[in-house]
C-alpha positions in Angstrom: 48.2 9.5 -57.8 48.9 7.2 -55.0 51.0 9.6 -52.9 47.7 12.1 -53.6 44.9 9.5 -52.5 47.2 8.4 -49.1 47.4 12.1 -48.6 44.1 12.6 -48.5 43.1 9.9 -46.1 45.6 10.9 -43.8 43.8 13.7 -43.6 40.3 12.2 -42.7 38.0 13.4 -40.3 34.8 12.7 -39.3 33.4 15.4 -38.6 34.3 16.9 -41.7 32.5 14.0 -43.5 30.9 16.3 -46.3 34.1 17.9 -47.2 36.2 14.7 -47.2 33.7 13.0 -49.7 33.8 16.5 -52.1 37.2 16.1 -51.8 37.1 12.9 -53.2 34.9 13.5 -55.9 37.3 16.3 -56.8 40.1 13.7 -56.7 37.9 11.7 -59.4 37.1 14.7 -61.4 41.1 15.3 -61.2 41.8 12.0 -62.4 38.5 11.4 -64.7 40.8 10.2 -67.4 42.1 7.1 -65.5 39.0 6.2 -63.8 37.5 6.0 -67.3 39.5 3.1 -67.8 38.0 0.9 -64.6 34.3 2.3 -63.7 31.6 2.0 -65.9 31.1 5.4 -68.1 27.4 6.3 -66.8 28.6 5.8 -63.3 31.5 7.8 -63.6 29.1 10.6 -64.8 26.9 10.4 -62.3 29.7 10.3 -59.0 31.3 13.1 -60.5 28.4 15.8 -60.3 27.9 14.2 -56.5 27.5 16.6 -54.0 28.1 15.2 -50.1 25.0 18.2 -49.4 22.7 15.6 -50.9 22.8 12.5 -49.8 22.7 11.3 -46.1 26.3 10.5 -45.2 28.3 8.2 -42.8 24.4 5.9 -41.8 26.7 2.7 -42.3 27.6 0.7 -39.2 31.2 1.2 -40.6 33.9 2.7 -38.6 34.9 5.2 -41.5 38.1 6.3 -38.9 39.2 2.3 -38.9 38.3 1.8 -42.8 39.7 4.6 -44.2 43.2 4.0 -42.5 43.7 0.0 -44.0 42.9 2.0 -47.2 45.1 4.5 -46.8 47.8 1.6 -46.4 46.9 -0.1 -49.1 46.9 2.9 -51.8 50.6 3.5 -50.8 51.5 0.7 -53.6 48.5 0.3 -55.4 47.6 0.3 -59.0 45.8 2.8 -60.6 42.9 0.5 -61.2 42.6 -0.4 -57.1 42.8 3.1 -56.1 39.8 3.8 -58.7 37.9 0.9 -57.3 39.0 2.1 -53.7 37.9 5.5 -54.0 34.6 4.7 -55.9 33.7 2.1 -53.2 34.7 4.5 -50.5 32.0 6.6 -51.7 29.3 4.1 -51.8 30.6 3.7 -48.1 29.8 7.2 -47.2 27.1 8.4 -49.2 24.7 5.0 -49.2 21.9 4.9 -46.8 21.9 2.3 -44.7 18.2 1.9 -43.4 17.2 -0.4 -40.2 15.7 -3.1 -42.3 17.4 -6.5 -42.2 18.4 -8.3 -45.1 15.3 -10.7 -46.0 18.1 -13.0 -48.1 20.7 -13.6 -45.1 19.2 -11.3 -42.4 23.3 -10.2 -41.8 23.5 -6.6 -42.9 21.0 -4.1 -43.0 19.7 -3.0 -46.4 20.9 -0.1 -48.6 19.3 2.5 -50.8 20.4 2.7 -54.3 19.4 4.6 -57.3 19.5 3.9 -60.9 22.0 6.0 -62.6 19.1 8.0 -64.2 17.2 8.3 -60.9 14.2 6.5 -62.0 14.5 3.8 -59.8 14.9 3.0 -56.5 17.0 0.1 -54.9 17.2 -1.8 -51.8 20.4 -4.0 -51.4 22.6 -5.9 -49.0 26.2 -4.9 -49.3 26.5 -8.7 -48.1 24.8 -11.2 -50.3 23.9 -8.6 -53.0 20.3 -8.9 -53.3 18.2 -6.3 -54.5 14.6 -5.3 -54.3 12.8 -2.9 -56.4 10.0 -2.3 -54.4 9.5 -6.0 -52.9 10.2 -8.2 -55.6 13.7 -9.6 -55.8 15.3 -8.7 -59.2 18.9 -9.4 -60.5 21.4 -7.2 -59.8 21.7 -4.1 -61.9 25.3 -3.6 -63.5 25.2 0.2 -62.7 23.8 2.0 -59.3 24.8 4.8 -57.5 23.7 5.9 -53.9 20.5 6.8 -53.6 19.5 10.7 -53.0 18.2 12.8 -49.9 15.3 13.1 -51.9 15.4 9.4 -52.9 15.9 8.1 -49.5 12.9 10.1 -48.3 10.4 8.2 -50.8 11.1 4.9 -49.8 12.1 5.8 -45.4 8.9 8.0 -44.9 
C-alpha cells in the first residue's frame, strides 16, 4: 500500500488534476477494505462514487505540487491508517471549493463548500478554525461532510 500511494504522487501533475483525483478514488476503491477501518462508513460511500467531472477542483490557495510531495515523503513509512487519512484529506484538498468569502470566526482562511453526505445540506467551513454555517447561522460541526458538488457549489456561489 505505501510503495502504491508514493507511487502515485510521484506521478502528480497538475494539469492532469481530474485524473490524479480518479486515480485516487480508485486507490480507495482498491483498498475499500482498510479504509473501512479509519473513515467513517457513510463517508467512505460517498468518496468512493466521486467523480473529479463534478466537482470544481484545485480552487484552494494550496500549492497541490508542494503538498502532495511532503505527502509523498511521508507515506513512504506510514501506517495504513495515515495513508487513509492522507489520501481522504487529499481529496477534500482538491475537490472542496474554496469561495472568496473570509472566515467571519478568524477572518484567516477563506471559507469552503461542503455537503452533507446525503446532499441535503449545504455547508460553509473554515479549514482553519472549523466553523460552519448552514446558511448564516453558526451550527456545530457535523461528524460527516464531504465536498460539496458542481451543482452544490452553484446554489450557494450564484
Amino acid at each position: 500500500m505505501n510503495n502504491e500511494i508514493v507511487s502515485l504522487y510521484g506521478n502528480f501533475n497538475k494539469d492532469g488534476l481530474a485524473l490524479f483525483t480518479n486515480k485516487l478514488i480508485c486507490f480507495i476503491n482498491k483498498h475499500e477494505k482498510i479504509f473501512s477501518k479509519f473513515v467513517f462508513k457513510d463517508t467512505l460511500n460517498a468518496i468512493r462514487k466521486f467523480d473529479a467531472a463534478d466537482f470544481y477542483l484545485g480552487t484552494s490557495e494550496d500549492n497541490l505540487e508542494v503538498v502532495i510531495s511532503h505527502y509523498s515523503r511521508q507515506m513512504k513509512n506510514a501506517t495504513e491508517e495515515r495513508i487513509c487519512y492522507n489520501v481522504v484529506h487529499l481529496i477534500w484538498d482538491i475537490a472542496g471549493f474554496m469561495t472568496q468569502k473570509v472566515c467571519p470566526s478568524c477572518q484567516d482562511e477563506n471559507l469552503k463548500i461542503a455537503s452533507s453526505i446525503d446532499k441535503t445540506k449545504i455547508y460553509k467551513t473554515c479549514d482553519n478554525c472549523l466553523i460552519t454555517l448552514l446558511g448564516n447561522i453558526f451550527i456545530d460541526r457535523p461528524t460527516e461532510m464531504i465536498p460539496a458538488n458542481k451543482e452544490q457549489v452553484d446554489k450557494v456561489v450564484q
